[in-house]
C-alpha positions as CSV (number, residue, x, y, z in Angstrom):
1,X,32.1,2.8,7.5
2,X,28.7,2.1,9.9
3,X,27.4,5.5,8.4
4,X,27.9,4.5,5.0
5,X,26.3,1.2,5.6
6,X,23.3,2.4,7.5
7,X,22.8,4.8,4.5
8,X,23.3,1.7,2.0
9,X,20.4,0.1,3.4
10,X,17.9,2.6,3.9
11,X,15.0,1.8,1.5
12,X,16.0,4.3,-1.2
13,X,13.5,2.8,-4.1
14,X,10.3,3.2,-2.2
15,X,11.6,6.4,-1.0
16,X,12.3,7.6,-4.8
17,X,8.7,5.9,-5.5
18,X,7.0,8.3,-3.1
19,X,8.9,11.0,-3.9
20,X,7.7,10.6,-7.7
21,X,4.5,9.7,-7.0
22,X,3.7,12.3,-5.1
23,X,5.6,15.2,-8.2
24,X,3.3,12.9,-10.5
25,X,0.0,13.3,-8.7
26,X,0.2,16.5,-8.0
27,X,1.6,17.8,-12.0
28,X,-1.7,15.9,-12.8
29,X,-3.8,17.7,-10.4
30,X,-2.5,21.3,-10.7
31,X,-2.7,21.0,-14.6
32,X,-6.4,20.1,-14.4
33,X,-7.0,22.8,-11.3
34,X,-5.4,25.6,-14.3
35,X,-6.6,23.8,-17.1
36,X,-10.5,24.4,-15.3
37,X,-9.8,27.7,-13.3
38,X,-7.0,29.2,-15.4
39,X,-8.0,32.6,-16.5
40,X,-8.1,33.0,-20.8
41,X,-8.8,29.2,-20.8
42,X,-12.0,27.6,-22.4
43,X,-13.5,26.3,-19.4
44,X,-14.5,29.1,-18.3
45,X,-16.8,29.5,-21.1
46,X,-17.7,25.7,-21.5
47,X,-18.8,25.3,-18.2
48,X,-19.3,28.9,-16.2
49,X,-20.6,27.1,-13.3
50,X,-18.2,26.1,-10.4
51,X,-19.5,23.4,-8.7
52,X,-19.0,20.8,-12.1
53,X,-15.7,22.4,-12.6
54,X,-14.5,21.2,-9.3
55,X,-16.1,17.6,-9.7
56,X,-13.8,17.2,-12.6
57,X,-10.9,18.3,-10.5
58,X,-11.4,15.9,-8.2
59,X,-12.3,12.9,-10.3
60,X,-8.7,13.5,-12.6
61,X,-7.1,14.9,-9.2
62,X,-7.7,11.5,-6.9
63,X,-7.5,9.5,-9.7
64,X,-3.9,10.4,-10.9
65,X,-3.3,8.9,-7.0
66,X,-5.1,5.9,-7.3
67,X,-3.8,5.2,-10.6
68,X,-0.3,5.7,-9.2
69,X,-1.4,3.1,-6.2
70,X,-1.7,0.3,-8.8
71,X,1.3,1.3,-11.1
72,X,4.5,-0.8,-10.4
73,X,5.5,2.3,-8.2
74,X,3.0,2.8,-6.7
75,X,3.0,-1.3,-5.6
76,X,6.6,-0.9,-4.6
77,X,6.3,2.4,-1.8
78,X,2.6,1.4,-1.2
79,X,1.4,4.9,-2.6
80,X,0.8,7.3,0.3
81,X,2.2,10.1,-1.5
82,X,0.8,11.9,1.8
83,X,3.1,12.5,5.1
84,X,-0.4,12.7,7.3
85,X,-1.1,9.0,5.8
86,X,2.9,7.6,6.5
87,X,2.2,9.4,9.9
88,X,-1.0,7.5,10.4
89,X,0.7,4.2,9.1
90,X,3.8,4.7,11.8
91,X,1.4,5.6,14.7
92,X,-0.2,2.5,13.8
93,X,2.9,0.6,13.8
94,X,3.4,-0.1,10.3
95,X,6.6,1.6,9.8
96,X,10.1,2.3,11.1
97,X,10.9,5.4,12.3
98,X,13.6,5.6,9.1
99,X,11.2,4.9,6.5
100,X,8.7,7.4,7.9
101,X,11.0,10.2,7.7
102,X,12.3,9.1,4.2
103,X,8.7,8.8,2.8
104,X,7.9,12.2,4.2
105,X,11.3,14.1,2.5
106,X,10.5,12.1,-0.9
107,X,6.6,13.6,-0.4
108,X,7.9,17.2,0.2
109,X,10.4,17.3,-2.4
110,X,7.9,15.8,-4.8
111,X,5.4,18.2,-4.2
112,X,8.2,20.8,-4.8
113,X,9.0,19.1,-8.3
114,X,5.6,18.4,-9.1
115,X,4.5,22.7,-8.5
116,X,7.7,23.3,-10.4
117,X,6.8,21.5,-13.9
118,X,3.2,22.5,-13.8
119,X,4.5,26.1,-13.7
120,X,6.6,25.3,-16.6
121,X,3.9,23.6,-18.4
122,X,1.2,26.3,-17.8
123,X,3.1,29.4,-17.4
124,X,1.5,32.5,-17.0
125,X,-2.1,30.1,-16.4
126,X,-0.9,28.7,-13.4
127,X,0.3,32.5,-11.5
128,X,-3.7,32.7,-12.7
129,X,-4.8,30.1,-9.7
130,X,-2.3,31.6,-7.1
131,X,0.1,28.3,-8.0
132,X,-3.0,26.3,-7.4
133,X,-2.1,27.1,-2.9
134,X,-4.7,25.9,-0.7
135,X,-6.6,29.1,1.0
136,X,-9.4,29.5,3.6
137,X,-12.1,30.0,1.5
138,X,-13.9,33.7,1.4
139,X,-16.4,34.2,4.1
140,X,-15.5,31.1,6.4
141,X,-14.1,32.2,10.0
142,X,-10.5,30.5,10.4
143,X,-11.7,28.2,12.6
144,X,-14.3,26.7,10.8
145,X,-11.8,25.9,7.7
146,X,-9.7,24.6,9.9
147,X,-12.2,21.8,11.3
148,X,-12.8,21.2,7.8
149,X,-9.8,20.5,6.9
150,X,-9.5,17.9,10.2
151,X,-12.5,16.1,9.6
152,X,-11.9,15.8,6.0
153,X,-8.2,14.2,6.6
154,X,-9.9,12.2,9.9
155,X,-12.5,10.9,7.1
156,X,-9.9,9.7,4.7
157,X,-7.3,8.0,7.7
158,X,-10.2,6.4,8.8
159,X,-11.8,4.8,5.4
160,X,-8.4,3.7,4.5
161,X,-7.9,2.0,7.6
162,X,-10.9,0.0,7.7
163,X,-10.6,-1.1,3.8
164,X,-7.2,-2.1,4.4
165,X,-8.0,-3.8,7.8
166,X,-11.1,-6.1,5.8
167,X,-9.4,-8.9,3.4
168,X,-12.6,-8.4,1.4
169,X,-12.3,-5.0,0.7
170,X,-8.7,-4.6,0.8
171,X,-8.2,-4.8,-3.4
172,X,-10.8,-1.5,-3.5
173,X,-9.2,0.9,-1.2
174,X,-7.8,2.6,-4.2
175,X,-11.1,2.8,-5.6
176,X,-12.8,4.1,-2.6
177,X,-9.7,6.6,-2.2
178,X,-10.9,8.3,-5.4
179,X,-14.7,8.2,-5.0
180,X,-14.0,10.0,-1.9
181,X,-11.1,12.9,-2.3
182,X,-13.1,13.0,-5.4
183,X,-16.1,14.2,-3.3
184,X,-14.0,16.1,-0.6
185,X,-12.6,18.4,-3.4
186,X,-16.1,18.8,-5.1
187,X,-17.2,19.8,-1.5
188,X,-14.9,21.0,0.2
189,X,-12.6,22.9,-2.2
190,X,-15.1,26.0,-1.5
191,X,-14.4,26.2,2.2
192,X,-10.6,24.8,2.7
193,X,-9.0,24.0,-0.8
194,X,-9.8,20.5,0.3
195,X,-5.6,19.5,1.1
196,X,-5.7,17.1,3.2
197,X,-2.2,16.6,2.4
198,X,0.6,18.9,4.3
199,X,2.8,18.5,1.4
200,X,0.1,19.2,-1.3
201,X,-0.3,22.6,0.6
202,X,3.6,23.6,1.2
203,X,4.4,22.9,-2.6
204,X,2.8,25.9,-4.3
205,X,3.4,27.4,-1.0
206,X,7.2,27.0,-1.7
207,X,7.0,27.5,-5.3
208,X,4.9,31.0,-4.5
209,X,6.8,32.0,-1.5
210,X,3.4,33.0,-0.2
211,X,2.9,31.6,3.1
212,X,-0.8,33.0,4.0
213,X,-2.6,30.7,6.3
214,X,-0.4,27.7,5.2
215,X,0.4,27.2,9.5
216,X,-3.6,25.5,9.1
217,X,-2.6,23.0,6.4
218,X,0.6,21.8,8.7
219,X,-1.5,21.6,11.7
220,X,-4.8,20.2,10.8
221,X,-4.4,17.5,8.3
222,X,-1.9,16.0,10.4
223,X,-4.4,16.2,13.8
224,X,-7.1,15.0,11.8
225,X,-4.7,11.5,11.0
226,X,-3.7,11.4,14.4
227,X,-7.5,11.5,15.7
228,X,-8.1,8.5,12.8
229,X,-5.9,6.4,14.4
230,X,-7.0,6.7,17.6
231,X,-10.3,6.1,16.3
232,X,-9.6,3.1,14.5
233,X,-8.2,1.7,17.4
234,X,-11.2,2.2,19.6
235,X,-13.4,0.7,17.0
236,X,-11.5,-2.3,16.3
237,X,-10.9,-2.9,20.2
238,X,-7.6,-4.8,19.4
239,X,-9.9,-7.2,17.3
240,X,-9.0,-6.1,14.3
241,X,-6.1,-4.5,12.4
242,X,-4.6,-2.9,9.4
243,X,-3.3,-5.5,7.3
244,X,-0.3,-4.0,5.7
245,X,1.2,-0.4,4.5
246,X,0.1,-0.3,0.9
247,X,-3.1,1.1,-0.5
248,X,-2.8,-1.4,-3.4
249,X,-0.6,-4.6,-1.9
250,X,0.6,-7.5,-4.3
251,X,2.1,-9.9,-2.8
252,X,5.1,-10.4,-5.7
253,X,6.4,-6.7,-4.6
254,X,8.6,-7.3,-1.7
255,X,7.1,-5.3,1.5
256,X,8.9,-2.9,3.8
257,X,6.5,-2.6,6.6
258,X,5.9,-3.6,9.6
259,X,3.4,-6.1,11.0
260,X,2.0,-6.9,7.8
261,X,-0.5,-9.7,7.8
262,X,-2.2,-10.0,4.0
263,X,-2.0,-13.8,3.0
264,X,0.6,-14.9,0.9
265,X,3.1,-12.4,1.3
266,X,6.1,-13.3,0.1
267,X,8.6,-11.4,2.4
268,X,8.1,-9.2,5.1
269,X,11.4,-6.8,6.7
């Protein structure tokens, strides 16, 4: 009876939020990666170079996410659809252990689901991009893609902390969120596949069952959040702090993290 009732109130919405979030996001971003890259499609011939190709991946890619972050969904779970940002959020003490694992399972299997209906969608196109996987790109040593890809994720933890720890610019994080994946893919697809995102990466990996170099994208985005939070912390100096777990908080959507300090919340767990 104390197992079923400990299962009863796990926070099963947020978790189903994240979990299509996350299938959402990346069905958006796969089906513009094909859509650009696919072989037999027009792009190719509309725009042969590379470089603008990937720009528009990574505006429509980040902004399916930051979309997401404002939707009613996306309000409830607080839109991380990332298990190197619930990590970051949990080392920073803005979740329970419970919720942290939950988010995480929700952002694997919808990474799974979200591969799986772009395949359906695009067919033989998407077998075209290698299941759109994220590889070391040709003519980088190993360890250079895999600083990349920490820096990059170290980049993102950071920015998002330091919106979402200024009441001023907390409303924009969102915004900034897609200006800059936005950049990091344009950039950085070249070298790493730009992941960021451990979950992004074992998706296709799954989907594929190609596992080539994927150990990198479970190691390094995950360091790189773990080196933003300790950052974070050194900068603030205990003066200043994340105000909640939400890239995009309202204050009607009732809040399951922890410490959260954005005026006029409502309730707080």
């Amino acid at each position: 009876m104390n197992n079923f009732t400990t299962w009863k109130n796990l926070n099963w919405s947020e978790y189903g939020a994240e979990l299509l979030g996350t299938a959402f996001n990346l069905l958006i971003g796969f089906s513009i990666i094909t859509f650009d890259f696919g072989k037999g499609l027009p792009m190719e011939r509309l725009i042969p170079a590379e470089s603008p190709r990937l720009l528009i991946n990574g505006l429509i890619f980040a902004g399916s996410g930051s979309i997401f972050a404002i939707s009613p969904l996306g309000k409830l779970s607080g839109a991380h659809l990332n298990p190197c940002l619930s990590l970051a959020f949990w080392l920073q003490g803005k979740m329970h252990k419970r919720d942290l694992i939950g988010y995480i399972i929700g952002q694997f299997i919808g990474a799974i689901l979200g591969g799986f209906l772009a395949l359906l969608l695009w067919g033989k196109y998407f077998n075209t991009v290698n299941y759109c996987m994220t590889l070391p790109g040709q003519g980088y040593d190993i360890w250079y893609v895999f600083l990349t890809e920490v820096f990059m994720t170290f980049l993102l933890i950071l920015s998002i902390f330091i919106f979402l720890s200024h009441p001023q610019l907390l409303r924009w994080t969102p915004v900034m969120v897609w200006l800059l994946v936005a950049t990091m893919v344009w950039l950085g697809a070249p070298i790493s596949g730009t992941s960021l995102n451990t979950a992004r990466s074992i998706g296709p990996a799954f989907l594929s069952w190609s596992w080539q170099d994927q150990w990198l994208y479970c190691i390094a985005p995950p360091l790189g959040a773990f080196i933003a939070v300790r950052v974070f912390q050194l900068m603030s100096m205990g003066e200043r702090e994340v105000l909640t777990g939400k890239l995009f908080h309202v204050p009607n959507y009732r809040c399951i993290f922890k410490n959260v300090k954005v005026p006029h919340l409502k309730k707080q767990y």
